[in-house]
matplotlib code that plots the C-alpha trace (Angstrom):
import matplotlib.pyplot as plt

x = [50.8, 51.2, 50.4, 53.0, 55.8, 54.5, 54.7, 57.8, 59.6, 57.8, 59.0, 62.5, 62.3, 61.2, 63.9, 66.6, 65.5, 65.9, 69.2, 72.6, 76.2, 77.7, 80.0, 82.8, 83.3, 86.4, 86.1, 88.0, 92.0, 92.4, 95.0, 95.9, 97.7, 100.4, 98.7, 95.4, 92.2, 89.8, 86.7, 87.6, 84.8, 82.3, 78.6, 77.8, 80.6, 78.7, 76.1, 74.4, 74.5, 72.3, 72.4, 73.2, 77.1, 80.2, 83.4, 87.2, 89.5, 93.4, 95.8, 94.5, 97.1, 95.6, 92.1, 89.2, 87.4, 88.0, 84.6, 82.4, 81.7, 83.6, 86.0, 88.3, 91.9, 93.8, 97.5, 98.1, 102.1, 102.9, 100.9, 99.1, 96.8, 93.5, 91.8, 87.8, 86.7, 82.9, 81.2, 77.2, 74.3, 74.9, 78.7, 79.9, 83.1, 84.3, 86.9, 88.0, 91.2, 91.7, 94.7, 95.9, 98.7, 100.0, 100.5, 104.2, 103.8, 105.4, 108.7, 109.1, 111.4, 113.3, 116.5, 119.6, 121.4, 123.5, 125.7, 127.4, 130.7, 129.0, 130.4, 131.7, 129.1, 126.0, 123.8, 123.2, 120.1, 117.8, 114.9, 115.6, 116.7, 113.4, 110.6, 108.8, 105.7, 103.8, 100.4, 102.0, 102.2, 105.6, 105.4, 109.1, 109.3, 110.8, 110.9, 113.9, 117.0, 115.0, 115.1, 111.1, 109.5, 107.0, 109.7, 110.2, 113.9, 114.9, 118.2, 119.2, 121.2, 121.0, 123.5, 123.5, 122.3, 119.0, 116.1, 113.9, 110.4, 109.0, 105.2, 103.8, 100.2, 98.0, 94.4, 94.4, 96.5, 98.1, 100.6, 104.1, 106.4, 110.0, 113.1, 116.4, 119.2, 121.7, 125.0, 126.5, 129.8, 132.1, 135.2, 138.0, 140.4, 143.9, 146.9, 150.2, 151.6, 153.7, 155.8, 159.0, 162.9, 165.7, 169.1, 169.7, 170.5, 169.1, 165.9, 162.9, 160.6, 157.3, 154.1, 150.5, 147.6, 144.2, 141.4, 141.8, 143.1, 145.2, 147.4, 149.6, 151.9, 152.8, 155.1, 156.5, 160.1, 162.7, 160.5, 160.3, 157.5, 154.9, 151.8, 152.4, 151.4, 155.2, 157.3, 161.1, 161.5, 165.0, 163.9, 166.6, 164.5, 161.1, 158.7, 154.6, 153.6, 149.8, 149.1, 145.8, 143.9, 140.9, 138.6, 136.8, 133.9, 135.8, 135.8, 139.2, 140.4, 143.7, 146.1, 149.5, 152.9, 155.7, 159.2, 161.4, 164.9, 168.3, 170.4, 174.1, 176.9, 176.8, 177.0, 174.9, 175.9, 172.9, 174.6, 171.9, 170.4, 168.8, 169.9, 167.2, 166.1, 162.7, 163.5, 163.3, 167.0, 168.5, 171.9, 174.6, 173.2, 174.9, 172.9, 173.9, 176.8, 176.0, 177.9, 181.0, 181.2, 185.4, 184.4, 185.8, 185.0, 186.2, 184.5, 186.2, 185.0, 185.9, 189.2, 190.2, 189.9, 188.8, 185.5, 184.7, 185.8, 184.8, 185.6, 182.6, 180.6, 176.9, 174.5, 174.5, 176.7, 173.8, 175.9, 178.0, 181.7, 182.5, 179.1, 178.3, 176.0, 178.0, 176.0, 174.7, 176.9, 178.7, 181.3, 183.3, 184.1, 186.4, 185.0, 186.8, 185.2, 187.5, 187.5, 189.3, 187.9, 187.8, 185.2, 185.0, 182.4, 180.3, 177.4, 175.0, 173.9, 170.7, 169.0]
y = [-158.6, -161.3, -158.5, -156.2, -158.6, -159.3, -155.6, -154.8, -158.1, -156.6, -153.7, -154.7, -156.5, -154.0, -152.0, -154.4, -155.0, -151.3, -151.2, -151.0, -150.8, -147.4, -147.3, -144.4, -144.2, -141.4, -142.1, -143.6, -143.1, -140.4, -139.0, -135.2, -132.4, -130.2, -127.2, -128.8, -129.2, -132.2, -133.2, -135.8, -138.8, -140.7, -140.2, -140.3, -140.1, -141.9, -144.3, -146.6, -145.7, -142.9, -139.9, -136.8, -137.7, -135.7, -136.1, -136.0, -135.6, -136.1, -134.8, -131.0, -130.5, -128.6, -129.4, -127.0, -128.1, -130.9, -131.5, -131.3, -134.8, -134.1, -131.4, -129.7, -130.3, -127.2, -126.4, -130.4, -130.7, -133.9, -137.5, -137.2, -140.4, -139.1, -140.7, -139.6, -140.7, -140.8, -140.6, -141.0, -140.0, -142.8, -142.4, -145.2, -144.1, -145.9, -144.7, -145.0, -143.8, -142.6, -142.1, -139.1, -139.7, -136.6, -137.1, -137.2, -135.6, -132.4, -134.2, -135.1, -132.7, -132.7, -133.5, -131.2, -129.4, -132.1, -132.9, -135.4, -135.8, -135.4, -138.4, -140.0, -140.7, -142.6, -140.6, -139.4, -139.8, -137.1, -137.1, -136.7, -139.9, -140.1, -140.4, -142.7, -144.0, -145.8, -143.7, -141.1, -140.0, -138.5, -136.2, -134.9, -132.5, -132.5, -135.6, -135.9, -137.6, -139.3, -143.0, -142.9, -139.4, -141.1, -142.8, -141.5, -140.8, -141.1, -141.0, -137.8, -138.0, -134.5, -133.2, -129.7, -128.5, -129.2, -127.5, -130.7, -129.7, -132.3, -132.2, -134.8, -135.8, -138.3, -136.7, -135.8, -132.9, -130.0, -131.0, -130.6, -128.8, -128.4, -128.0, -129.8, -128.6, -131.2, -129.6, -131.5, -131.0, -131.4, -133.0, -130.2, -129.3, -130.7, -130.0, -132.1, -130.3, -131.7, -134.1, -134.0, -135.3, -134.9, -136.6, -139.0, -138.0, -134.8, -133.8, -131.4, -130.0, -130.6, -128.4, -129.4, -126.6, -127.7, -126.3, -129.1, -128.9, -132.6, -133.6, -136.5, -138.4, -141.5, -143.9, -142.7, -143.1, -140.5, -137.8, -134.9, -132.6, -136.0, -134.3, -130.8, -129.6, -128.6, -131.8, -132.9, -135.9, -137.6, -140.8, -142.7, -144.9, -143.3, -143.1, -141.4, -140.0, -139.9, -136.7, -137.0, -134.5, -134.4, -130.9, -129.7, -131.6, -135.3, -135.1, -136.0, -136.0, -137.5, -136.6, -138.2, -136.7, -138.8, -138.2, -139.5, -139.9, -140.5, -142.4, -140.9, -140.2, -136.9, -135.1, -132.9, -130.4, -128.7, -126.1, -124.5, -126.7, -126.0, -127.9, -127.7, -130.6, -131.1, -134.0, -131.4, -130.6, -131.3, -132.5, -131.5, -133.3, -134.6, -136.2, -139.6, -139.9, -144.0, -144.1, -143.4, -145.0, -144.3, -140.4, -138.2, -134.7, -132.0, -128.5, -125.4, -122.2, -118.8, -118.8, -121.8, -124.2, -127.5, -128.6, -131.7, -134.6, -138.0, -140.8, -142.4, -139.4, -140.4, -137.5, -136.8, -134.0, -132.0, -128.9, -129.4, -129.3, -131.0, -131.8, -128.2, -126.4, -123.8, -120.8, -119.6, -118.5, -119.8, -123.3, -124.4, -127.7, -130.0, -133.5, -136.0, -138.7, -141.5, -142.3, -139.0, -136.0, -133.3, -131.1, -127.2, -125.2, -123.8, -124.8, -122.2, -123.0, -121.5, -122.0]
z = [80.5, 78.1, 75.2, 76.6, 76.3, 72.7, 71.8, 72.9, 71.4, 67.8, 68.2, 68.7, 66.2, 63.5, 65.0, 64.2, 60.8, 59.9, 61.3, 59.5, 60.4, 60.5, 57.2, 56.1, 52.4, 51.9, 48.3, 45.5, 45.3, 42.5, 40.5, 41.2, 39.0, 40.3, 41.6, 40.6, 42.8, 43.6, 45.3, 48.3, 49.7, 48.7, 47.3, 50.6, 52.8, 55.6, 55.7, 58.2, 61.7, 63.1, 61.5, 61.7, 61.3, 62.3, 59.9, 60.2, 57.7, 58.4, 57.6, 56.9, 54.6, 50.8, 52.4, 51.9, 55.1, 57.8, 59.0, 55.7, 53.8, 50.6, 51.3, 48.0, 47.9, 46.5, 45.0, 45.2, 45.3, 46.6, 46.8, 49.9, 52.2, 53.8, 56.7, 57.2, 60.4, 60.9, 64.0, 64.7, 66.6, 68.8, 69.5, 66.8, 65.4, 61.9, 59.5, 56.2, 53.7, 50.3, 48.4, 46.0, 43.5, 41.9, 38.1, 37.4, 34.4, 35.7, 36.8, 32.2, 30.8, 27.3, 29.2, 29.8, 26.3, 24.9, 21.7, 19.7, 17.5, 14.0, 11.4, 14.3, 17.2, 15.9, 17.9, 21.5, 23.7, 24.8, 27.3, 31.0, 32.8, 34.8, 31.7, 31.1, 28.9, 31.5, 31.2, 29.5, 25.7, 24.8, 21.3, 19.8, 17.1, 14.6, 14.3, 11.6, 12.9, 15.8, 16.0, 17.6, 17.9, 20.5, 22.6, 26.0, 25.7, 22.0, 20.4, 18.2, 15.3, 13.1, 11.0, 12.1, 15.8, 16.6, 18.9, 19.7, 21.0, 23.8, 24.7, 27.3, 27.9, 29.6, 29.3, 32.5, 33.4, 31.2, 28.6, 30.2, 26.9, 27.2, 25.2, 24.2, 22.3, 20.6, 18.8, 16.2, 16.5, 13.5, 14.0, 14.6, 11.5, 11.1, 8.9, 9.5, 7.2, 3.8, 3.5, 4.0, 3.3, 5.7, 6.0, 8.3, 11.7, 10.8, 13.3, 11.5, 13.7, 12.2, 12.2, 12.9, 12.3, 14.4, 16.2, 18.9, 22.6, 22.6, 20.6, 20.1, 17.2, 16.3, 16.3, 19.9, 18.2, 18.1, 18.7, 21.4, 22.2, 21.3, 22.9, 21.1, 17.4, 16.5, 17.5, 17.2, 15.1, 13.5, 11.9, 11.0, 8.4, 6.3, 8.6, 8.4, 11.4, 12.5, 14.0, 16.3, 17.8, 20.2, 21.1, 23.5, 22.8, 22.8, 18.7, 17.2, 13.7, 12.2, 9.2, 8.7, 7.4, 6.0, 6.8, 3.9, 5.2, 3.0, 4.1, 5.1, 7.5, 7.6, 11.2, 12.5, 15.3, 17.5, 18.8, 21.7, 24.6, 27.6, 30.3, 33.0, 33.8, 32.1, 29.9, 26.8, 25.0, 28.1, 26.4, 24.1, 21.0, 17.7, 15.0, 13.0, 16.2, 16.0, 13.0, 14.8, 18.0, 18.3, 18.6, 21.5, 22.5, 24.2, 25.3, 26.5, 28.2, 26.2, 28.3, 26.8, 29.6, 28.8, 31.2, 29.7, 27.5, 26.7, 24.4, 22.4, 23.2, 23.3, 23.4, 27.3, 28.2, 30.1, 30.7, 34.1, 35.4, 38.3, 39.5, 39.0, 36.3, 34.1, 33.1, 30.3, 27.6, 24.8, 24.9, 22.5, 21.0, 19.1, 17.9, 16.5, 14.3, 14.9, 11.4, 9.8, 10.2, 13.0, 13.6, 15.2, 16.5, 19.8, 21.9, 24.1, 27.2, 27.4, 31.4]

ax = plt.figure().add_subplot(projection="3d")
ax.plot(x, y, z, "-o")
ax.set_aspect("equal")
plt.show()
């Protein structure tokens, strides 16, 4: 009995030291291509325990098999976490996880067609907004007019437009190629045309040639039409004006026209308005009328009836009798200076 007791305590013992824990390996985390395939688990998936094994991959999304030890994972599109569970001979159950990053090197693009105002931008950047260099080599040809032909998102400066070649790598998955285009915009033509002399209270209407789409002068004094290419002006001292224009592409260019004026007394009658209301030749206007503030005027219809008068007339008669609008057709007028001199003529109402 005694040599029973002693066998079976050895042999329990020999069983225990041959022994070991049930152990599920699903392999190192690895980095997967778009569309690309790998080999999952470890080298063995299972040890320990007592064989034969039965194993469990979750989820079976891209997976080759569920229940083999290192299944394939095909037409990877998106990082992905895998759980093997492991169960033994005996019923022990054990699991492990593994991780797959897909390679972002399919997300790295030249960047969307672009431009810059040649001679007046430094530069623009190219490169979409989501590269980066952070296990990643980024290649740009040609290199000319590139501040760093290896930097993720580089800045462009070329004098005439551009096709800029991108090619990613990282040694792991295919190179990722794409294309940019940068225009180089030159800045659009102007032409304020010559300059000029004009008498004062005389108004010239001057002319601005451009391939631009905006346009404004300057000074913003006695001028109409500011934000046109053919504006009103009637400086009463020599004045430049600075004609600016912008394009399409946010490129502007100047050029500047002086207006020489001479000085004088003389009047000058503009005899066609349009009285409608749009704050454009609204009024019955008279140039140098300052210089003789003891003025009056009258205006009379073809029959002869007066329809409106006024004493130190200052440029606002806006075409009414009454309260009401007369219509179009031809006035007539008689303006006195105050000083010695009468003057004669019509005025067309134009609405």
């Amino acid at each position: 009995m005694q040599k029973v007791i002693l066998y079976i305590i050895c042999f329990i013992g020999f069983y225990n030291q041959g022994y070991s824990q049930l152990v599920a390996n699903a392999g190192p985390d690895l980095i997967g291509c778009l569309n690309g395939t790998v080999v999952i688990g470890g080298s063995p998936s299972a040890t320990g325990g007592t064989p034969p094994y039965k194993y469990l991959w979750q989820p079976s999304t891209y997976l080759s098999s569920t229940t083999v030890a290192n299944p394939t994972v095909t037409n990877i599109t998106s990082d992905i976490t895998y759980t093997l569970t492991v169960t033994d001979f005996d019923t022990t159950i054990v699991s492990n996880t593994m991780y797959i990053n897909l390679d972002k090197i399919h997300t790295f693009n030249a960047g969307i067609d672009t431009g810059y105002c040649f001679g007046q931008e430094a530069n623009v950047q190219i490169g979409a907004t989501n590269n980066n260099n952070a296990f990643h080599n980024f290649s740009w040809v040609p290199t000319s007019s590139l501040n760093n032909a290896a930097d993720a998102r580089p800045f462009a400066s070329p004098s005439v437009t551009t096709v800029y070649t991108l090619t990613v790598s990282d040694g792991l998955c295919p190179n990722k190629i794409s294309q940019v285009t940068v225009y180089a915009f030159p800045a659009p033509s102007i032409d304020a045309s010559p300059d000029t002399t004009i008498d004062e209270g005389q108004t010239i209407t001057l002319i601005g040639a451009t391939s631009g789409t905006v346009f404004w002068w300057q000074p913003d004094y006695n001028i109409k039409y500011q934000n046109t290419t053919n504006p009103d002006v009637w400086p009463t001292t020599t004045t430049t004006y600075t004609f600016t224009v912008d394009d399409q592409h946010g490129c502007s260019n100047t050029d500047v026209v002086t207006v020489t004026v001479r000085p004088g007394t003389e009047l000058f009658f503009y005899n066609t308005f349009t009285p409608n209301g749009d704050g454009e030749n609204d009024y019955f206007y008279i140039g140098n009328l300052g210089k003789y503030p003891d003025n009056s005027l009258k205006i009379y219809n073809r029959y002869g009836k007066q329809i409106y008068s006024a004493t130190n007339y200052d440029n606002t008669w806006n075409g009414t009798y009454l309260g009401n609008t007369l219509p179009t057709g031809t006035y007539f007028y008689i303006f006195n200076d105050g000083v010695d001199k009468q003057y004669k003529g019509n005025v067309t109402i134009i609405r």
